[in-house]
N, C-alpha and C positions, 0 to 999 in steps of 0.2 A: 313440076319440071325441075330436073336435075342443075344448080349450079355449075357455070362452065369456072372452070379452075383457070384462076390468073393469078401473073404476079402483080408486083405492086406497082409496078411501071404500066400494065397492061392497064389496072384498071385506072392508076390516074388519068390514062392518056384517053381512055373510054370517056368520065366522068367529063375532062376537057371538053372533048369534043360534042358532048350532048348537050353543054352550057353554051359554048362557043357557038353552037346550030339555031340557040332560039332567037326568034324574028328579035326582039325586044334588044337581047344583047346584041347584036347585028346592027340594029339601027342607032344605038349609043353609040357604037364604035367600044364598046366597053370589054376590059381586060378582068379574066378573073381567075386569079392562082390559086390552082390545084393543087394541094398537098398531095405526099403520097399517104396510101390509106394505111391505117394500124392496124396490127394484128388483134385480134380480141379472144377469148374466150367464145363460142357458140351462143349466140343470145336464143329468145322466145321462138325466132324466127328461122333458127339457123345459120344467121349469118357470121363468120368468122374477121369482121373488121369494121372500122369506124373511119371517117374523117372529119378533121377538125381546126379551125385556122387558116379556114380561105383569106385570100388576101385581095390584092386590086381593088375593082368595083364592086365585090362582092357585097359590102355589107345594101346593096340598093337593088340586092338581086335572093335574098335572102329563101323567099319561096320556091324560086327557081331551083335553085340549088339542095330543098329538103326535097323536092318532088325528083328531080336526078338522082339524089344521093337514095332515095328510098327505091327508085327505077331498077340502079344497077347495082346495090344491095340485093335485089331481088334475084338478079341475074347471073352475081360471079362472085366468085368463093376466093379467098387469099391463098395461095398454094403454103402450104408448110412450111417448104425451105425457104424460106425468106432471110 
């Protein structure tokens, strides 16, 4: 399936909100800062960007956050003009 094209506001704010949604983080009341994502070179996979430097609660959320970040890798592509 084709990459929906986002920028970088779109996909932090994606990312947010898929961390923000699970039960786990919900019931800590736990905060966890989204960086915006970097542009990259096209990896193995295709994908044109990385993130890195979450902040907050993150570091107690760690899996969470590689199973998101690999989700919506999967799903949105960095738009060029960035």
């Amino acid at each position: 399936m084709p990459r929906k094209l986002s920028t970088a506001h779109e996909i932090q704010q994606e990312v947010f909100s898929r961390l923000h949604a699970i039960e786990e983080v919900i019931e800590d009341r736990a905060t966890i800062v989204v960086p915006f994502p970097q542009w990259n070179e096209p990896d193995e996979h295709g994908c044109n960007w990385h993130m890195s430097m979450f902040g907050g609660d993150a570091a107690s959320y760690i899996g969470a956050i590689q199973h998101v970040l690999a989700e919506t890798r999967a799903e949105h592509q960095l738009k060029d003009d960035q």
